[in-house]
Structures are given as C-alpha cells and as structure tokens.
N, C-alpha and C positions, 0 to 999 in steps of 0.2 A: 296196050302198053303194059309192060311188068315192072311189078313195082317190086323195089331192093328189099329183099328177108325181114330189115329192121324194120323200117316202114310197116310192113306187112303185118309184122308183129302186134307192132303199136295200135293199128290201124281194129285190129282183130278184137284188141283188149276193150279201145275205147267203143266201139259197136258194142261187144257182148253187156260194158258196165254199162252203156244206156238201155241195151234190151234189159238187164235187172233191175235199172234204176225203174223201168214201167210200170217190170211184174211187181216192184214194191207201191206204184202209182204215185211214183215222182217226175212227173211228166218232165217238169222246169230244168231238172238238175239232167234229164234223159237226154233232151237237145241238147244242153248244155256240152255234153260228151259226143254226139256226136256230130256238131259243129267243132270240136275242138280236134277231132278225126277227119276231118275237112281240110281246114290247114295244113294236112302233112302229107297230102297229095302235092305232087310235082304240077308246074306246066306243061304243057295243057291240061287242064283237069278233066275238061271235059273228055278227053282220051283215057279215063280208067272208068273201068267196068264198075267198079265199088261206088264211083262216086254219086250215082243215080240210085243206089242202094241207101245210101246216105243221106242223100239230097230227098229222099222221100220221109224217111224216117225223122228226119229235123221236119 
C-alpha cells in the first residue's frame, strides 16, 4: 500500500532523527521517534512495507 507524500515525508524525518539520535547513543529518545513514526501509518499497518522497518528499529 502507498503511503500519501506527506505522510511519507514525515515518516522519512522521524526514521532518519532516530537513526541520529543512535549515532549520538540516545537509544531512549531513538524509539521514542520511531514509535512516534508508527502512529502515522494508516490501517492496516501491517500492509506498509516501512512498518517492519520500524517495528525492528523500536
């Protein structure tokens, strides 16, 4: 399923700020972001590709 540009956007941002928040070894505040990039997945979640990319990374 394709997710709308904004979303996508968003989605892109809060990933990249947890992959930084690591390389700084902020683990805590790293999930933090990309749990909060979870949420803005549509229903079904389980039908986007990102979100097993995600769901690892938390």
């Amino acid at each position: 399923m394709e997710l709308p540009s904004d979303i996508y956007g968003q989605l892109e941002e809060l990933s990249n700020a947890g992959n930084d928040l690591v390389d700084d070894e902020n683990y805590s505040l790293a999930i933090g972001k990309w749990m909060e990039a979870l949420t803005l997945l549509p229903e079904p979640k389980s039908a986007h590709v990102g979100r097993t990319r995600l769901q690892c990374a938390a």
